[in-house]
C-alpha positions, -999 to 999 in steps of 0.1 A, spaced: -36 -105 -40 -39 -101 -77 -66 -111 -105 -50 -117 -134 -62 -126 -170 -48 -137 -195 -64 -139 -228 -57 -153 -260 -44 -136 -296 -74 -125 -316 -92 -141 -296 -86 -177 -311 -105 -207 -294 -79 -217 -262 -107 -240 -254 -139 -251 -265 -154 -255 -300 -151 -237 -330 -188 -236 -350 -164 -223 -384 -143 -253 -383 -161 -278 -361 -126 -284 -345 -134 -292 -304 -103 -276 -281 -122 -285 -248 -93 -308 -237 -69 -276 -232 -90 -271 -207 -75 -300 -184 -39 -288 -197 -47 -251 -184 -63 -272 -145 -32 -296 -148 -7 -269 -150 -25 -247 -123 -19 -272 -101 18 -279 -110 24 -250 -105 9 -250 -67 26 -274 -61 60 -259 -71 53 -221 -60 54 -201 -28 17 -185 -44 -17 -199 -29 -44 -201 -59 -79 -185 -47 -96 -200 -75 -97 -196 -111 -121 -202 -145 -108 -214 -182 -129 -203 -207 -132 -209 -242 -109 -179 -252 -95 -168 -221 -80 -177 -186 -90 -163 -148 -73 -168 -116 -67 -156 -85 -35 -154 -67 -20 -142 -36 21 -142 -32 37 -159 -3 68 -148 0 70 -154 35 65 -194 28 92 -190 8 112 -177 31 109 -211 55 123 -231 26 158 -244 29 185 -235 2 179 -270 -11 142 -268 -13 144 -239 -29 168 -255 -62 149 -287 -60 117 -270 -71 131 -248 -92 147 -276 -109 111 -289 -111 98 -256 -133 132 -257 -157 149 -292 -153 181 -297 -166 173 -329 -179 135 -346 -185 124 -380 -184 112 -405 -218 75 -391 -211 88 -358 -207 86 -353 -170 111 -334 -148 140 -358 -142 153 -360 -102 180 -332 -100 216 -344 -90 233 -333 -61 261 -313 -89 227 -295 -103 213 -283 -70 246 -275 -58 250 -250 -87 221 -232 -72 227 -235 -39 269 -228 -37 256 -192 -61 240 -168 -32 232 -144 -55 217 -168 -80 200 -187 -50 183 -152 -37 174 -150 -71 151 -183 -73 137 -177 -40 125 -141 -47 111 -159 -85 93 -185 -68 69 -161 -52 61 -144 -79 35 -137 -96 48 -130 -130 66 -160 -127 35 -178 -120 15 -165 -153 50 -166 -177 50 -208 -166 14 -211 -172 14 -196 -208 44 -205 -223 37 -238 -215 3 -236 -228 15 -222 -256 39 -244 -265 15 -274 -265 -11 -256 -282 16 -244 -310 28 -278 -315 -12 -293 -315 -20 -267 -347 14 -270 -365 17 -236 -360 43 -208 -351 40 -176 -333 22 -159 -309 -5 -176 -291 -14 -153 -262 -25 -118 -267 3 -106 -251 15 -101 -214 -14 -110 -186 -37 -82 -169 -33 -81 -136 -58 -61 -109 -45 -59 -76 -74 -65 -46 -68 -45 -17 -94 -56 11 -120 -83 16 -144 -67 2 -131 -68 -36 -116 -101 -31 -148 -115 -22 -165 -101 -55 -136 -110 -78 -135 -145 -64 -179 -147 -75 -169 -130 -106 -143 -154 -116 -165 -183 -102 -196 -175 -118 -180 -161 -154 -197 -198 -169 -229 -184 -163 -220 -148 -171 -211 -164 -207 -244 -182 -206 -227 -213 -209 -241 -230 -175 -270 -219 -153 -252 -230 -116 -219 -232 -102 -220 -270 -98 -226 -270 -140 -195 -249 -145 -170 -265 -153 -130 -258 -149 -137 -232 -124 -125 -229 -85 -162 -233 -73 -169 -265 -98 -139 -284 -81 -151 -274 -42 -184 -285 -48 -173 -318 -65 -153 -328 -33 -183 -318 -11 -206 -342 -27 -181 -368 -25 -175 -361 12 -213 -361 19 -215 -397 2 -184 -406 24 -196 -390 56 -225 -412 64 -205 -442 60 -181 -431 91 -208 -411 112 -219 -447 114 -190 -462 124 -181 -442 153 -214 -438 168 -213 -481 171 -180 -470 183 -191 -449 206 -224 -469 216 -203 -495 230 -183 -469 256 -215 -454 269 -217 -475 303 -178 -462 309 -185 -426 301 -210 -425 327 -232 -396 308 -204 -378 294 -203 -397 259 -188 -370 235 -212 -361 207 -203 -369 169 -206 -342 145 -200 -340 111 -162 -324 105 -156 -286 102 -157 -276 65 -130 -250 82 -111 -283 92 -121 -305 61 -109 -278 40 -76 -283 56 -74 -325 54 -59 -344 25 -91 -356 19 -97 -333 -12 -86 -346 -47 -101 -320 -69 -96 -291 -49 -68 -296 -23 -41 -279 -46 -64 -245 -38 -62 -223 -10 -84 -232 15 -121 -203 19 -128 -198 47 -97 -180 72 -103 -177 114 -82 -150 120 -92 -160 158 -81 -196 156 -58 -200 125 -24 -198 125 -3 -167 126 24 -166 95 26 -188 67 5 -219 78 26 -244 58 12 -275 41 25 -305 45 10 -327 12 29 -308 -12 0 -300 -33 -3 -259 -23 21 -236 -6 -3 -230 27 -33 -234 46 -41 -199 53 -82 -192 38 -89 -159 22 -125 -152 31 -143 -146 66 -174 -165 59 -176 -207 53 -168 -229 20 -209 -233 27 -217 -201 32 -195 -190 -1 -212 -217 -22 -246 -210 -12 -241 -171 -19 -227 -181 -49 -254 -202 -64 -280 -172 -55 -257 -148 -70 -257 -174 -103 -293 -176 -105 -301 -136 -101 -274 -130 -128 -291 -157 -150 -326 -146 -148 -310 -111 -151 -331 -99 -118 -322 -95 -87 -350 -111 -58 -349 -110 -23 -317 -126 -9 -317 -153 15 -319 -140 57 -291 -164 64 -264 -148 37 -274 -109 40 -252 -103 65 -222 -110 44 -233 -87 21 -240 -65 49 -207 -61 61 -194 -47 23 -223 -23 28 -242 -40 -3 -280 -46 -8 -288 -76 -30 -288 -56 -63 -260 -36 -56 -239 -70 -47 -252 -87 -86 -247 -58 -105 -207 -57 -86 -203 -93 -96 -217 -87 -133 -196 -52 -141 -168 -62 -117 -142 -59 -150 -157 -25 -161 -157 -9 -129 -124 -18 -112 -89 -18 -137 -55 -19 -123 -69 -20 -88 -97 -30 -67 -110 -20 -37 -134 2 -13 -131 39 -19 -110 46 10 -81 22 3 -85 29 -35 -74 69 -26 -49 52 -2 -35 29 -28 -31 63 -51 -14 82 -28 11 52 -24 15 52 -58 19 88 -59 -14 93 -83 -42 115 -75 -68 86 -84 -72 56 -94 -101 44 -120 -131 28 -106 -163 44 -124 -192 36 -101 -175 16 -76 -205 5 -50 -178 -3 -24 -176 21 8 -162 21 39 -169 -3 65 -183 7 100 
């Protein structure tokens, strides 16, 4: 799994509004959230969750390869033919490939290895996002050159532990830049899209609860007291349904390592690559640590954390301090890689270094 940044040349607006020029970029913004989700659509990589910001981008990604692996040879050229189409429609849209243009995919082996390993890979991932970007921006100015600030950062997250701060770090970066004070006011971000499709599920939710308990009512004589009791739908499982428009192109939170799926947990809606979560504790449970986490780092003081979420800071060995000064410094203290001290000197010795960079890393061992 990888965090990866990429930021823009001298730090020129990619978004927002400039006070200098009075110019407003903020609809870039939906170009950066449209292409994200292209591309999840098109990739064998699961988006954790991501923030645009007014100069830079952050998301989180985790390769697939073995969902690639389950694609066909014709899969495999049609959505590559998706990313770089031999031919594009009036609007500009990827034309359908013809059989002759897959087949010069499929009929190469080498070539065809060659797509498969690309479309699970990261770098592939972040070259489709900016060049894209900066094409459109390019052509918006009137303007030649460079528009990024060169090739994307990248930090690699070894264990739950740093994944679960990098995702709150990326989430909450809106507040961070004092540009929202909650998650549900930060917009473009992972956590802003999940917490739009929850309120619309609550708002929906009554609605059916109702509907099946009437249901149900009128099968009580014939269950005979064992009338099966309604309950409102597993996030774990809603997370799963189609029933997400903002979000449903994102990996899923929450992961039941008991229950899930072994291997790649494909999806069938075409909008993401899998199912598979990334985190052991529930969409809820993220969201609500994540709006605590928000309003410590706004009021720039940490209080007492709620009973019901200490345990998951528990388990990364973290009191309620330690965990909001992680999310706050979590680009200062970690750099190429991120993780708890053990698999960081793991991680080096793999690498054949004797350290790797992580100046007051709070993250220890579990157990």
């Amino acid at each position: 799994m990888l965090h990866c940044l990429q930021r823009c040349v001298r730090r020129a607006f990619l978004c927002g509004k400039d006070h200098f020029t009075g110019q407003s970029f903020e609809h870039r913004r939906e170009w950066i959230r449209s292409r994200l989700e292209f591309l999840a659509s098109v990739f064998a990589i699961d988006c954790l969750t991501f923030a645009v910001m007014s100069n830079h981008l952050h998301v989180v990604l985790r390769s697939r390869a073995d969902v690639a692996a389950t694609w066909s040879d014709e899969e495999v050229a049609r959505r590559w033919l998706r990313l770089f189409p031999k031919r594009r429609n009036k609007d500009g849209s990827p034309a359908t490939p013809t059989k002759p243009e897959i087949d010069m995919i499929v009929n190469c082996p080498e070539v065809l290895a060659e797509r498969r390993s690309r479309l699970s890979d990261v770098s592939w991932w972040m070259r489709c996002t900016a060049e894209n970007i900066a094409r459109r921006a390019n052509a918006e100015d009137e303007c030649t050159g460079r528009f990024w600030e060169g090739r994307y950062k990248a930090q690699v997250l070894l264990d739950e532990a740093s994944l679960l701060a990098c995702a709150a770090y990326v989430d909450l970066n809106p507040i961070r830049a004092a540009l929202a004070e909650t998650p549900e006011e930060s917009q473009f971000t992972g956590a802003k899209a999940r917490i739009d499709d929850l309120v619309e599920q609550e708002t929906v939710e009554p609605e059916l609860k109702a509907g099946r308990l009437r249901d149900r009512k009128s099968k009580a004589a014939a269950c005979a007291g064992d009338q099966p009791k309604y309950g409102r739908r597993r996030t774990h499982d809603w997370e799963r349904s189609r029933r997400r428009k903002r979000s449903g192109w994102m990996s899923p939170v929450e992961i039941d390592e008991q229950n899930d799926s072994a291997g790649p947990d494909l999806e069938s809606s075409g909008r993401r690559a899998s199912k598979k979560g990334f985190l052991s504790v529930s969409l809820a449970r993220y969201l609500e640590l994540l709006d605590w986490t928000g309003r410590q780092v706004h009021k720039q003081k940490a209080g007492q954390i709620p009973e019901h979420l200490a345990p998951i800071l528990s388990r990364i060995g973290l009191d309620s301090h330690g965990w909001c000064e992680l999310v706050k410094k979590f680009g200062k203290i970690f750099k190429r890689v991120a993780g708890t001290t053990d698999n960081l000197a793991a991680e080096a010795t793999r690498c054949g270094q004797g350290w790797l960079c992580a100046p007051g890393n709070p993250l220890q061992p579990s157990g």
